[in-house]
C-alpha positions, -999 to +999 in steps of 0.1 A: +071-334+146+057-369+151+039-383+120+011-405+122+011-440+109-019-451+092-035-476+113-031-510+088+006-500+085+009-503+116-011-534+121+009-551+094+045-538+107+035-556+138+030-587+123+064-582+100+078-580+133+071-611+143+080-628+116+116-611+115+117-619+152+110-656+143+139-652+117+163-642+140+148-661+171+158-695+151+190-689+144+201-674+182+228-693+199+241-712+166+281-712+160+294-696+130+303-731+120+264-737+120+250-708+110+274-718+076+272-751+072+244-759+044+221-789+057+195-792+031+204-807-005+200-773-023+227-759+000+217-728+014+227-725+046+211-704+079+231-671+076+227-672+036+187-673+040+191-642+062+214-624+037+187-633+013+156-617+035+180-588+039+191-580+001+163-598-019+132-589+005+140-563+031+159-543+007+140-546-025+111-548-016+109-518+009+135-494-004+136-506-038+096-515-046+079-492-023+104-460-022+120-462-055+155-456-040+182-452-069+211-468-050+187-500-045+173-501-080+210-498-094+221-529-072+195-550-082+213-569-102+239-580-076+208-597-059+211-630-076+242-640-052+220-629-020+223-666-008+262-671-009+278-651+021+314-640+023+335-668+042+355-632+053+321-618+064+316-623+101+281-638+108+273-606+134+274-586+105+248-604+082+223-607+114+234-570+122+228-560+088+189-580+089+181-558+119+192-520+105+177-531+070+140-537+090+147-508+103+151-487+072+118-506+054+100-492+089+110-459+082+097-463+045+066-476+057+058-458+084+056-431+060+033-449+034-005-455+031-014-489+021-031-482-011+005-461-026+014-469-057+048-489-062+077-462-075+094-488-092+090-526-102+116-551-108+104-574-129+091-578-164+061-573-177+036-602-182+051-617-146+032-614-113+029-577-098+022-561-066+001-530-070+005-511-037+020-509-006-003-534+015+003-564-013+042-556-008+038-558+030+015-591+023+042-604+005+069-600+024+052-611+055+044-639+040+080-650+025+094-640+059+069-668+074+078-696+052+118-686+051+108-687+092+098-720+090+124-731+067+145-720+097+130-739+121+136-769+106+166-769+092+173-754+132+161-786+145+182-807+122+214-790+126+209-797+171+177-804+181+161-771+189+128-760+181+126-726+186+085-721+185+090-748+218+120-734+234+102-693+235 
């Protein structure tokens, strides 16, 4: 049985894709040494801002935000250490792990409408909230641009490359 994505879903999970693509595009062909190595004062490094658009967006927003899973709502608050990855962790792993987590948010979208209500929200009252599915996907297309960007540059400072120039 093939179900049918709403058309805006669809239209939006296109443009997610870029932005993931971007993501990983800037950080192809980098050493683990690189892909580690913090270059910006506030010392996040390449493979820690994945982990972070992973656990913190992918994963919360998606599974957590938009499908109310239990596992993801009981994690949340191991979320806060996102940007610190295991020095045991291989970096294959964490881009690995980027990859299957877009493809479980697909799978949670591709079976929502844009104007769903949210099963569960993280934050406390009297803070900003998302509403529905479509301000989720806004969102998280838009953090994925910036944390993109962020990418890029920090890519170009670590040896040069500029991946938007190099595609």
């Amino acid at each position: 049985m093939t179900v049918a994505v709403d058309a805006e879903i669809t239209a939006l999970m296109q443009c997610l894709q870029r932005q993931r693509n971007h993501v990983l595009g800037a950080v192809e062909g980098l050493s683990d040494e690189a892909l580690r190595r913090p270059v910006l004062p506030s010392g996040w490094s390449c493979l820690g801002m994945v982990q972070h658009l992973t656990l913190s967006v992918e994963r919360l927003y998606f599974r957590g935000v938009v499908a109310g899973d239990p596992v993801v709502v009981d994690q949340v608050g191991s979320q806060a250490s996102a940007w610190q990855v295991d020095p045991g962790l291989p970096a294959a792993d964490v881009l690995d792990r980027y990859r299957q987590e877009a493809s479980l948010a697909d799978a949670v979208l591709a079976a929502s409408s844009p104007d769903a209500d949210l099963l569960w929200w993280p934050f406390p009252e009297g803070e900003w909230r998302l509403h529905n599915v479509r301000d989720v996907l806004l969102h998280v297309i838009t953090e994925t641009a910036c944390h993109a960007g962020h990418l890029d540059a920090v890519r170009e400072l670590i040896d040069g490359q500029q991946w938007l120039v190099n595609t």
